[in-house]
N, C-alpha and C positions, 0 to 999 in steps of 0.2 A: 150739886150744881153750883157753881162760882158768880155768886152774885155780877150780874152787870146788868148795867144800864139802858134801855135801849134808846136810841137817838134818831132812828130813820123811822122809825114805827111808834115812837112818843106820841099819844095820844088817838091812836086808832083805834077804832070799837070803843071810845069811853068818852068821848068828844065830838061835837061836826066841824072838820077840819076842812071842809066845805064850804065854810063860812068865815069869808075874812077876817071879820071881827074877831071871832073864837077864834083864827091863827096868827092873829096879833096879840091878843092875851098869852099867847104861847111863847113870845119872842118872835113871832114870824116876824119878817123883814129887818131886822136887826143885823144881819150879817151882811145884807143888800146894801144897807144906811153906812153902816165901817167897810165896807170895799168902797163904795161910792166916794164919801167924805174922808176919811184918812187914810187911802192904802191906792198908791198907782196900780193899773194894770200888772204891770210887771210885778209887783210884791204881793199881787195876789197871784198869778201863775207863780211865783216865786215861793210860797207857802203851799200850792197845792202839791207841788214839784216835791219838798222837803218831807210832807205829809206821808210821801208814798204809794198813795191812791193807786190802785191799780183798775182797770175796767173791770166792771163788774157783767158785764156783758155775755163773756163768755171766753175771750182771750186773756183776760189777765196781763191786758200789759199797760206800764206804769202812765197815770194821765199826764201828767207833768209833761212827761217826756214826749207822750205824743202830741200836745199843744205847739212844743219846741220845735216841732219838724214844718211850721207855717212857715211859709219865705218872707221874707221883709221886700215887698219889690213893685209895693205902692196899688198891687191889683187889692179889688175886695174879698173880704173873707167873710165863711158863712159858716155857723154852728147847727148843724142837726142831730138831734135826740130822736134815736130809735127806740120807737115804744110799737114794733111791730112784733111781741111776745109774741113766739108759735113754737118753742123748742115744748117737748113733750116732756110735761111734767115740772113744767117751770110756768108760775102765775104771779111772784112779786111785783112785776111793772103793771100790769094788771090793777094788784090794789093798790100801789102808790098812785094811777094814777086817777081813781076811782076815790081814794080815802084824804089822800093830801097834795091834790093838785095845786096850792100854792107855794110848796117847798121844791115841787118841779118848776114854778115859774122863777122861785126865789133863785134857784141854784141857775137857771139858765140863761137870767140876763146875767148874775156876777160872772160866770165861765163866760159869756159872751164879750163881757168888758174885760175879761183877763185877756184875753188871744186879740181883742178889738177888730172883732164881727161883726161886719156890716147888718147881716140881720140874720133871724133865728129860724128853723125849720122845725117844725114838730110833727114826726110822721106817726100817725096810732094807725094800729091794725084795725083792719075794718068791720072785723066783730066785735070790736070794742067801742060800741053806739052808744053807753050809757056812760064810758067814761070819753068818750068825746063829748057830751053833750057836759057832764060835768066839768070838765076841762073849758070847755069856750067858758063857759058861764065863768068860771073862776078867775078866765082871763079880761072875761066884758070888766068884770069886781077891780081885780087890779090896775088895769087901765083906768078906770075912774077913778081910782084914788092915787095914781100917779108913779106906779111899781112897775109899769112898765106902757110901752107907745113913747108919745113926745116927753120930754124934759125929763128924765123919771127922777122923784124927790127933790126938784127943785134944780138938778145937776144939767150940765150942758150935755148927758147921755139921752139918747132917742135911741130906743132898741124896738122893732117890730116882732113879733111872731106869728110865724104862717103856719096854721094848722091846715097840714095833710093827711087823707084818711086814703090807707091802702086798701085792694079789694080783698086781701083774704091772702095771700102767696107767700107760704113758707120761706122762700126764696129773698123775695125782699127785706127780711131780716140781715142778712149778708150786705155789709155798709155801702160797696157799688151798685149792687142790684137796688138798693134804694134809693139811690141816687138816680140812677136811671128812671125809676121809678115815678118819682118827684119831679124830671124833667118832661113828663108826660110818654115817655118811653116803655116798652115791653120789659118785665124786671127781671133782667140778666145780667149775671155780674160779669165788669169788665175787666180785662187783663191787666196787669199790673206787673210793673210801672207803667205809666205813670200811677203812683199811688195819692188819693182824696186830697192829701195835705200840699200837695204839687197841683194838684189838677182834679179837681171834686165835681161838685155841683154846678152846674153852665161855665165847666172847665177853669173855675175859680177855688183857689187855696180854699178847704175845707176840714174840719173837723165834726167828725159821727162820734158822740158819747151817748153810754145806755140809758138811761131813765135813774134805774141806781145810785151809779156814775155818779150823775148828774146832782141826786139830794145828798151826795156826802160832802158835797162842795160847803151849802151856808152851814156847817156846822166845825169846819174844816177852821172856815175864816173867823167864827165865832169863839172857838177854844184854843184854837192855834194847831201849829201840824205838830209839833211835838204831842199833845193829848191827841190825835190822832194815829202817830207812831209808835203809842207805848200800850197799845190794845193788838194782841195776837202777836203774831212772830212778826219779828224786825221786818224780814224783806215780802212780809205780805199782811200788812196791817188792817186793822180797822173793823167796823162791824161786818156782820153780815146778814143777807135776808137769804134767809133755806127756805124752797117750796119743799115741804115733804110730803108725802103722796104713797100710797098703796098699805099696805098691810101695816101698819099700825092704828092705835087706837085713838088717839088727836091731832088726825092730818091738818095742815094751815100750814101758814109761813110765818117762821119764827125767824126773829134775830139774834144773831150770835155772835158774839167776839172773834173773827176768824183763827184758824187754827183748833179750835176743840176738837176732844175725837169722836168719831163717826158711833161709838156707844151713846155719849156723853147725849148727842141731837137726839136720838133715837127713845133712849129709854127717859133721861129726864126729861126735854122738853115735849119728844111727841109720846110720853106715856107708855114706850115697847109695844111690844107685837102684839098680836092679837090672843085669846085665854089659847091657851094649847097649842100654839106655832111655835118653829122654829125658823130662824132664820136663814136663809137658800140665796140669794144675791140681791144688791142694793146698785143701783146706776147712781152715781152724785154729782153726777153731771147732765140728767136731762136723757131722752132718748139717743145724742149724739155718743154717749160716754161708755166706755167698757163698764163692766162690771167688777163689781169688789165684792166680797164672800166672809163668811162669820168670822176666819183669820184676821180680818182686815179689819176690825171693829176698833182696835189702836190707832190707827192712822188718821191723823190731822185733816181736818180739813179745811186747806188751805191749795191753792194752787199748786204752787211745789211739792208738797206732799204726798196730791194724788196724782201729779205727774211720773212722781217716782213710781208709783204704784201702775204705770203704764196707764192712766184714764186720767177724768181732768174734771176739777171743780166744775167749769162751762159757766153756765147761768146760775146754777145754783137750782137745778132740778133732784130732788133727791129722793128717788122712785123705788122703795123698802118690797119683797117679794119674800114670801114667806116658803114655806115645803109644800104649800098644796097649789103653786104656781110650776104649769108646763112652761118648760123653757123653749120650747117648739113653737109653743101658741106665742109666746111673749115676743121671741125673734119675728115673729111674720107680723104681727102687729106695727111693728116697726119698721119693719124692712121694706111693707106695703105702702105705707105712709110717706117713707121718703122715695119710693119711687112715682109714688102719686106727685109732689110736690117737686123734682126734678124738672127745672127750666128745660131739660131738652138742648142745652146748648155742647153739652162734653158730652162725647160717644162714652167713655166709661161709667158714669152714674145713669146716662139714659137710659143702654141699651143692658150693661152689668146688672143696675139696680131693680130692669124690670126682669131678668133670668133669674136674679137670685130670691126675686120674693114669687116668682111660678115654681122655682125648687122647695122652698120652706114650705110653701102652699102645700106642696103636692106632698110632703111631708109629713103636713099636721093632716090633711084629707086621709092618709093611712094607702096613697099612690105614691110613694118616694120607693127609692132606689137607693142602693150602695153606691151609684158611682154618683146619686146627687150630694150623697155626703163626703165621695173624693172631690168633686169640685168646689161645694162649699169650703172644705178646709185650705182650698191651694187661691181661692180668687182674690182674696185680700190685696194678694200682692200687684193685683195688675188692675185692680180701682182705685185704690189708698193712692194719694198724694199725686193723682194723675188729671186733675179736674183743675178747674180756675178758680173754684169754692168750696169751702167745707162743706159743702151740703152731700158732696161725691166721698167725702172722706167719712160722713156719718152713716154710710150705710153697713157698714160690714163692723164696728167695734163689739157692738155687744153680741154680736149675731157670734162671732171669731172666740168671745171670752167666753161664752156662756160655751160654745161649740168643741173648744178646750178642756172645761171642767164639767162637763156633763155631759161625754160622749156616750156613755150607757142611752143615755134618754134619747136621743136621734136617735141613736141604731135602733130602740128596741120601739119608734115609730115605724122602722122600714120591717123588721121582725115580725113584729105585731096588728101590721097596718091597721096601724091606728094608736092615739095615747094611750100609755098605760096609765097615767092617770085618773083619767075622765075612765079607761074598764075599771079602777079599782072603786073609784065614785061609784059610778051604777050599781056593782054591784054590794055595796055598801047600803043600800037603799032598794035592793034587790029590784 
């Protein structure tokens, strides 16, 4: 494993980064103080742009760039930071904002003064009680010592931040649905175009960054975007925070220089499989993402890398599955869960997403059929890319990839009715 540094997770679990004080000992605010005092707005969107930053959200696409797309045309603009984490298997926002909630305030008034954001929106998911209450508290700390609210450091900047607490809805993850959301509205995402940075938040020029996103900023303006651009592959730079999850032996979320390979996370940082597994498929994108397989243990991960590989970095969810995980069980688990959380508003994810998790069902139950495994393999095509949101698009990936490379196991559900896994258990235990 290749020595680095970590920069977003410096100091957690060994420090209370919860405590102003301790995150001014750190350098905290220092990147706040040089955006503020020597660096226009424009040269700091000007360095984040250069940096590369891509969202870390789960699109990957470059921040810089999407800053740029504000209109200049005198209306107010507004900064919202989605911290409604619900992709399955993904908890980084979570502890950032539970561990170092003032590197989230840090980074969100300098993005707020780069685009020059009339005021900030912080939307947390609403099971996330202990880091909202850590969060205000963080925010009462900074505002009294002048890091954010009126004059912040003495400077002619007044930056507000409005914490919003969602009830729970997968769905309001999705940057409109949040938006709507925030407006006191039911949270369904809206059609587009108009797209947020035209017509957002009470129909004013907007920008949604993730939480992530968001703390790679003060460290951006701190070292410059060049030390930013010279970590991982050129056109997908920078650190990373992996949730990694399931059958290994030290699940948590580690940081890593983007681009390492999908071995490299697995066995050095989270310590490999468990004594006597082998490895059966990995999602590295969250419950949204196809599956990748032992072949695939070379491949980078980085955006582009697992795009090529037909699946996709996403959040940075990276759900490890060993030989003694049904693939039958694993698809319905997921496939139940986004039909649960389906707003209901596109006939494909509503009415598709609840038929195909009564099929999986009836599948793992050991009641499936032949012809629910011809329609499982033909429906991809008439849900996929037919919805107003990802959320219609993430029902069938892993469901299509596992269904691909482990056709034995469905059928020998309809065969056997019932897993052959869970017969070979039993009777292993007689």
């Amino acid at each position: 494993m290749a020595t680095f540094e970590p920069v977003l997770t410096r100091g957690i679990g060994e420090i209370d980064l919860t405590d102003i004080e301790v995150y001014k000992q750190t350098g905290g605010f220092a990147s706040l103080d040089k955006a503020l005092r020597q660096m226009t707005p424009e040269a700091v969107a000007g360095e984040v742009s250069a940096s590369n930053l891509r969202g870390r959200g789960g699109a990957g696409f470059p921040t810089g760039k999407k800053w740029s797309f504000l209109p200049n045309d005198g209306r107010p603009r507004y900064l919202v930071c989605n911290c409604d984490e619900a992709e399955p298997g993904t908890f980084k926002d979570h502890m950032l904002l539970e561990a170092t909630p003032f590197s989230i305030i840090e980074g969100l008034i300098i993005s707020a003064y780069a685009i020059r954001a009339q005021k900030i929106f912080m939307y947390i998911r609403g099971e996330f009680l202990d880091g909202y209450r850590i969060f205000r508290r963080a925010l009462e700390q900074a505002t009294l010592q002048g890091y954010a609210g009126r004059r912040i450091l003495g400077t002619d900047l007044s930056m507000d931040i409005v914490m919003h607490r969602g009830a729970g809805a997968y769905i309001c993850g999705e940057e409109t649905a949040m938006l709507e959301s925030i407006e006191g509205k039911r949270g369904e995402p809206r059609l587009k175009p108009p797209f947020p940075a035209n017509a957002g938040l009470y129909g004013m020029p907007t920008v949604v960054n993730n939480v992530e996103t968001i703390c790679c900023v003060p460290p951006i303006i701190t070292r410059g975007a060049a030390w930013f651009a010279s970590i991982g592959p050129e056109k997908c730079p920078g650190p990373k925070i992996i949730s990694v999850s399931g059958h290994v032996r030290k699940p948590g979320n580690y940081e890593v220089p983007m681009g390492i390979p999908a071995r490299e996370l697995i066995d050095d940082y989270a310590g490999g499989l468990l004594p006597g597994r082998r490895l059966k498929a990995i999602q590295p994108g969250g419950g949204s993402s196809a599956a990748i397989f032992e072949e695939d243990l070379d491949t980078r991960i980085d955006f582009d890398s697992l795009a090529a590989k037909k699946t996709m970095l996403g959040s940075g969810g990276f759900v490890v599955m060993d030989d003694t995980t049904c693939m039958v069980r694993a698809s319905q688990t997921l496939v139940r869960f986004f039909e649960h959380e389906s707003c209901g508003q596109c006939t494909p994810c509503r009415e598709g997403g609840q038929w195909v998790a009564r099929m999986v069902s009836r599948l793992e139950a050991g009641e499936g059929s032949a012809s629910d495994l011809r329609v499982l393999n033909t429906i991809n095509n008439t849900i996929t890319g037919t919805n107003l949101c990802p959320l219609g698009d993430s029902i069938m990936p892993f469901l299509s990839s596992v269904l691909r490379r482990f056709p034995e196991e469905f059928e020998a559900h309809v065969r056997m009715a019932g897993c052959p896994l869970r017969a070979v258990a039993l009777g292993a235990t007689g």
